[in-house]
N, C-alpha and C positions, 0 to 999 in steps of 0.2 A: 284945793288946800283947805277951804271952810271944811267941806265935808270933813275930812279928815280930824280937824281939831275938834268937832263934834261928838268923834268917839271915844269911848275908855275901856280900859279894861274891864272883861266881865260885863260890859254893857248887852242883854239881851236885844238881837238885830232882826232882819228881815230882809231876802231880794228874791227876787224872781232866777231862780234856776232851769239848766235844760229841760227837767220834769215837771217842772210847777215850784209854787213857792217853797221856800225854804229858812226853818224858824233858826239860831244856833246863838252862839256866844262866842263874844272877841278876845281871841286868847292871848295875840300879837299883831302890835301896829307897826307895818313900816313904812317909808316915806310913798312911795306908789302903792300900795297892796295894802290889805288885812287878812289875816288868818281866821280865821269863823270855824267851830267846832261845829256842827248839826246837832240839834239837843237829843238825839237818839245817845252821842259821844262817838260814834261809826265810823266820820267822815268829816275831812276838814276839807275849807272850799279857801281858796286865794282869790279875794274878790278887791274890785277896785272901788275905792271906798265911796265914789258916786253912786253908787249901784244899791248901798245901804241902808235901808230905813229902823233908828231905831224904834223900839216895842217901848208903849207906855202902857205899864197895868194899871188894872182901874182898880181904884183904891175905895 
């Protein structure tokens, strides 16, 4: 549940997918799951929001 409240919409994310990592953006949250776009826009992943790290740019 922390994790969960941690994310926003449009928050750039990060996890480890079946091919290696994978960069995308949180399009929709719901109570078990988030929606993650792939930044290619290709492919959306239904990931469990423990599994998420977001992206801090460096400013």
């Amino acid at each position: 549940m922390e994790a969960l409240m941690q994310l926003r919409l449009g928050m750039k994310v990060t996890f480890e997918g079946r091919y290696g990592q994978v960069f995308g953006i949180v399009t929709k949250i719901n109570r078990k799951t988030v929606i993650v776009l792939d930044e290619d826009g290709a492919k959306q992943y239904k990931v469990a929001p423990v599994l998420l790290r977001p992206l801090h740019e460096a400013s």
